[in-house]
N, C-alpha and C positions, 0 to 999 in steps of 0.2 A: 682440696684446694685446686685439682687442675681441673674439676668440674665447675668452681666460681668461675677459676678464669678463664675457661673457656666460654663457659655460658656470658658473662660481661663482654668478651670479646663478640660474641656474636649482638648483643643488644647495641655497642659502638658500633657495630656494620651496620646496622638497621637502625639508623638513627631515629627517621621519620615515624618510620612504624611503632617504632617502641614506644615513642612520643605521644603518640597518638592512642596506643591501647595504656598508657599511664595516662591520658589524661581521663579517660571515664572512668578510672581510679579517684584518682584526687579530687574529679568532682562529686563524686558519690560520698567519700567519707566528709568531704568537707560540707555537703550538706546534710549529709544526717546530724552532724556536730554541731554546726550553727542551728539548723532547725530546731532540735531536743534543747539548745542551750538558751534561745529564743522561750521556748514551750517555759523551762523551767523560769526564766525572766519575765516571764508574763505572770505565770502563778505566783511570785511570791510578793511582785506588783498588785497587783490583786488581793491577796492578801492582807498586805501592808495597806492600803486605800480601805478597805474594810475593816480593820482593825486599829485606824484613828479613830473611831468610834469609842474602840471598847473590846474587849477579848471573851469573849466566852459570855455575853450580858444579853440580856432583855429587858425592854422598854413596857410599862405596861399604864395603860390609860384605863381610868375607870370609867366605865358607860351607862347603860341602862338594860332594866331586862326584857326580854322580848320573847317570852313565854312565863304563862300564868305559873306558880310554884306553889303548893301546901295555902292555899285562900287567897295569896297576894295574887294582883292585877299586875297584868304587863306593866311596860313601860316606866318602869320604876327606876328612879336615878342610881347610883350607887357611888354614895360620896366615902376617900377613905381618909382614916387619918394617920399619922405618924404614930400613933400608940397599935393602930393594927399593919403598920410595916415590921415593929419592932416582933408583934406575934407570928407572925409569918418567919421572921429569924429563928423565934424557940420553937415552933412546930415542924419548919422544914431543916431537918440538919443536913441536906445535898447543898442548903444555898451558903455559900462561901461569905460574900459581901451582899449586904442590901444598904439602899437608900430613898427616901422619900425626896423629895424634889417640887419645889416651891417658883414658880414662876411667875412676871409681871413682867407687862411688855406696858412701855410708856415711859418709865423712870427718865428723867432726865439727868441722865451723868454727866458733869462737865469740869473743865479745869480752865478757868479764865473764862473767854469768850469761847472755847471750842464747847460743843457740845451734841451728846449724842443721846440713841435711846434706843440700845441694845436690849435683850433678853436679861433680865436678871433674875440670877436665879438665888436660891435659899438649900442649904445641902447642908449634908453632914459628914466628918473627916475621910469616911469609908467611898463617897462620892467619886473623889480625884484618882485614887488609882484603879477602880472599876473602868474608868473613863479614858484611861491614858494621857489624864492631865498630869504632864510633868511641870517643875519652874525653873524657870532661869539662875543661872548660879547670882546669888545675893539674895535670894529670896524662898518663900516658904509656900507649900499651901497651908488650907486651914487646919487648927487641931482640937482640940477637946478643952482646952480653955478659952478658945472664942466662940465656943459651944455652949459651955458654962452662964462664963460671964457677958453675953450678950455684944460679947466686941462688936463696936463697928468698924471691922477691919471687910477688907475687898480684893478680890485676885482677881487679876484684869489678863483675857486673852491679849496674846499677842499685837495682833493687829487693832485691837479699841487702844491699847497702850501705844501705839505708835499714830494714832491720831487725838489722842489726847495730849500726850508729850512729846512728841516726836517720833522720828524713827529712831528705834533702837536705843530711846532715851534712858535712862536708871529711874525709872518712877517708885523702886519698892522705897516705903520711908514718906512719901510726900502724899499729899492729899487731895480726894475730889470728894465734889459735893454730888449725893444721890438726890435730884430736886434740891431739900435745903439742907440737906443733913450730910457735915463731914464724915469721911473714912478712910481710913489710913488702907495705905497699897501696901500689903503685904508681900506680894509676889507675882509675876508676870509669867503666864503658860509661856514654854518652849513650843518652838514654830513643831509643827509637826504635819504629817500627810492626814487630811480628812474630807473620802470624797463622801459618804455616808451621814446624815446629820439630822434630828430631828429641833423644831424650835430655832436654831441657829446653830449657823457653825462655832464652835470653840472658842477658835482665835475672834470672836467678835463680840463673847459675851462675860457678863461679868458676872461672880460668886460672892457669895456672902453667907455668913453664919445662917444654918436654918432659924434657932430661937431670935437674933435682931430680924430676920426676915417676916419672923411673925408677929413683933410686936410692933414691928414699922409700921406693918400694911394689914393687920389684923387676921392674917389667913389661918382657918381653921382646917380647910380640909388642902388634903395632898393634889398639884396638879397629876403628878403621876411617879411612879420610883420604879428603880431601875434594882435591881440582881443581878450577882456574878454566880455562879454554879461550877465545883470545886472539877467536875468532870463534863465536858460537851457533851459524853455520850448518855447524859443524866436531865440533858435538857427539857428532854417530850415529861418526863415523870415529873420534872420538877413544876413545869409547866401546867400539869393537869393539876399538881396538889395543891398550886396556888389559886385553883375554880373550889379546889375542894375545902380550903379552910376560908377561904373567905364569903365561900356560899353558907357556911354552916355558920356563919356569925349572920350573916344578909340577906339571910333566907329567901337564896334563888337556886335554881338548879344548876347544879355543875357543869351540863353539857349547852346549859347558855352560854355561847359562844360572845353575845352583845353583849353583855355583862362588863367585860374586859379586852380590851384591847391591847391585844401581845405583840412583840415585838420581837422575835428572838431571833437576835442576828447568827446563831449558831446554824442557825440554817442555811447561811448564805453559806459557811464554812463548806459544808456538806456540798453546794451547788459546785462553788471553786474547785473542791477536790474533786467532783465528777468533770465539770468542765473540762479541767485542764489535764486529767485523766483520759477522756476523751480526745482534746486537742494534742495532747502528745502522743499517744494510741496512731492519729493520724498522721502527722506530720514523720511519727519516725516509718510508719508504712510508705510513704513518700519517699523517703533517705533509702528504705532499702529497696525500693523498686529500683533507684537510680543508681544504687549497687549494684543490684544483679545486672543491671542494662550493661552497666561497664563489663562484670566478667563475664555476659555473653559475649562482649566485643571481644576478651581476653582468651575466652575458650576460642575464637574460632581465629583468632590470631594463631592460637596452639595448635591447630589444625592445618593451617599453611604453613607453620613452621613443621612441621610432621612432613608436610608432604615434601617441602624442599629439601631436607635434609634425609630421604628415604634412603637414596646412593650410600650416607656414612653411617644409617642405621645398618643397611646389611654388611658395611664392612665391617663395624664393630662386633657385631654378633658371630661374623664369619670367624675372626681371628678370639671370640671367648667369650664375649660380653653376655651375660645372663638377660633374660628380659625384665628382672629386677632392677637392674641397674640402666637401663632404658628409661623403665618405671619412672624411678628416682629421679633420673637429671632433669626428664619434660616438668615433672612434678616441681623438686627445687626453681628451676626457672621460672614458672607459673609465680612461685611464692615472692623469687626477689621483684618481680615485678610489681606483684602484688603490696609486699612492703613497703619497696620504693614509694609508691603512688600513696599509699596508704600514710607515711609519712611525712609527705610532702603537702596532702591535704589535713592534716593532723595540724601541720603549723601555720598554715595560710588560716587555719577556723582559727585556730589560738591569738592569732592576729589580728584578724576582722574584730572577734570578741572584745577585745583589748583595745579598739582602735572606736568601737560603740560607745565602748564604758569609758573611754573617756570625751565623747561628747560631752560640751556642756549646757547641751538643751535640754532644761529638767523639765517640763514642756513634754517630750519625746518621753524621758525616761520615767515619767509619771502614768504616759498612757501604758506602754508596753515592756516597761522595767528594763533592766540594765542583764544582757545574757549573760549568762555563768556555764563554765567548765562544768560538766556531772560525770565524779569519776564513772558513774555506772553506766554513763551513756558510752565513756571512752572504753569499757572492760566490753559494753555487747556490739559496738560497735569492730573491736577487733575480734570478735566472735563471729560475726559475720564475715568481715574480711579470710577470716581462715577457711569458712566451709565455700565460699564462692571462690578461693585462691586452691581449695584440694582439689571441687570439684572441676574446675576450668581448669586443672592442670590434667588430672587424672584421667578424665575419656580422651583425648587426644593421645598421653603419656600412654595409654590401653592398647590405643589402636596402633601407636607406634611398635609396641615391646609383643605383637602379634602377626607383626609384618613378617612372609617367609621371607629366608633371606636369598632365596635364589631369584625370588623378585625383586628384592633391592639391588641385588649386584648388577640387575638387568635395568634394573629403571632409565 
């Protein structure tokens, strides 16, 4: 106790000073803390913008082939259909969800005099949540009896529902005409983040039973269908097996890459976790550069305090004081300093953070997400603060608890 209060009394004598070596304190943890928590609000932004899409899925377009195979000639179309989506489910057990995927751009959807002519597409129940189509409460997606029975029922993005009936209207229940043919609105997509998109965004298209799909508009073959795979790290295997059964029905070679056109957003996964791997790698190297800058300023503070207080090092020592307890006190002092500062920038980041997130420009917080606390950031963060608070205490505290002391008494 008489070593706090003496050490506190000397930090109120040296007001300025003190001030001054706490504040390359506080700006150092306060930027490693907002940086890392920045880093971590960008990736999960990121993320999230990626994963309106779809979680773990691939897009896959059938193309043509473009090497000769077993007698066939290049350039060969390769049309598929719903019966070889469904084989590709019993051949690949890694694929979780599949769906074929029926499209027609043109349809004119309208409700009165509004009218529009978004994507419409043709799916099946397994579709919506591959997609991260959810509905608005009052409403459904599709299910296995408008599969069945050829419903003409329709699930209208977001925003086609708010220019058909307004904004934010109750459309489930009421009816639009596709060209001339009524369909009952079953359910309206919940607004969601989608910067990713093939064909259209979401919120601007409309769903419908794959079988009314096909007996509307006569389509036999698939525009393209999509797969969910039960594990990301499963993705490149699953990826290749689907060249490998569908060549072995469509006799093209597997490593025809033309053939099909993949989409597998699990890569972007991959990218994200490196990127933001990287961009935090950097950013907290930043944090602790401007760490240690502080407890350079901190060590050599400890060095002028050594030196001005050389006179009551040798009294101390003269009358019993061990050079342990020298040690000690430069050391302790280093730390409440170090604390203090450390502290003080601990809640000013807590703040700033707090003071971002609730901005309400989603605008901002769509490009660079909204920062978060990372316990793991605040545990290495006082990790560091301890070995730059030992070591800027300890050489100075060294040099003090080494001083003779018939030099001190002389100083």
């Amino acid at each position: 106790m008489e070593n706090l209060s003496e050490i506190f009394f000397y930090l109120r004598q040296y007001k300025s000073r003190t001030a001054m070596t706490m504040f390359g304190i506080i700006w150092g943890t306060m930027t490693v803390i907002l940086l890392l928590a920045f880093g971590v609000g960008v990736r999960k932004q990121m993320s999230k913008n990626m994963h309106g899409i779809g979680e773990g899925i691939a897009i896959v377009w059938p193309g043509r082939t473009s090497i000769p195979f077993e007698g066939y000639g290049r350039d060969r179309r390769i049309r598929l259909t719903d019966e070889d989506i469904e084989m590709l489910r019993r051949e690949i057990k890694t694929i979780r969800r599949i769906s074929p995927e029926y499209s027609y751009w043109g349809a004119a959807i309208r409700v009165e005099d509004r009218i529009n002519r978004p994507n419409l597409t043709g799916v099946i129940p397994e579709y919506g949540p591959m997609r991260n189509i959810w509905w608005e409460p009052g409403g459904r997606w599709l299910n296995e009896p408008d599969l069945k029975f050829n419903r003409r029922v329709v699930f209208l993005g977001n925003s086609l529902r708010d220019f058909l009936f307004g904004e934010n209207a109750n459309a489930v229940g009421k009816y639009v005409y596709i060209n001339d043919t009524p369909f009952l609105v079953i359910g309206v997509m919940k607004k969601k983040t989608q910067n990713s998109s093939y064909n259209q965004r979401d919120q601007d298209r409309a769903f419908i039973p794959m079988t009314t799909f096909k007996s509307i508009f006569g389509y036999k073959y698939v525009s393209n269908f999509v797969y969910q795979v039960y594990d990301p790290r499963d993705a490149k295997y699953v990826k290749q097996e689907v060249y490998n059964v569908l060549a072995k029905k469509y006799k093209f070679d597997p490593k025809d890459k033309e053939t099909l056109g993949i989409w597998d957003t699990t890569e972007f996964d991959t990218f994200i976790f490196y990127f933001t791997l990287g961009f935090n790698i950097f950013m907290g190297i930043i944090g602790a550069i401007t760490l240690i800058v502080g407890g350079i300023g901190l060590a050599n503070i400890m060095y002028v305090v050594v030196t001005e207080r050389t006179r009551e090092i040798g009294i101390r020592r003269s009358i019993g004081a061990k050079r342990s307890h020298i040690l000690g006190q430069f050391i302790l002092e280093a730390f409440i300093i170090i604390g203090i500062g450390a502290v003080i920038g601990f809640l000013l980041a807590i703040g700033i953070i707090n003071l971002v997130a609730a901005i309400p420009s989603q605008g901002f917080k769509e490009t660079v997400g909204t920062p978060e606390l990372n316990l793991t950031v605040a545990f290495i963060t006082m990790a560091i603060l301890f070995i730059i608070g030992f070591l800027a205490g300890y050489f100075p505290a060294r040099r003090a608890s080494k001083l003779n002391i018939v030099d001190c008494l002389r100083y």
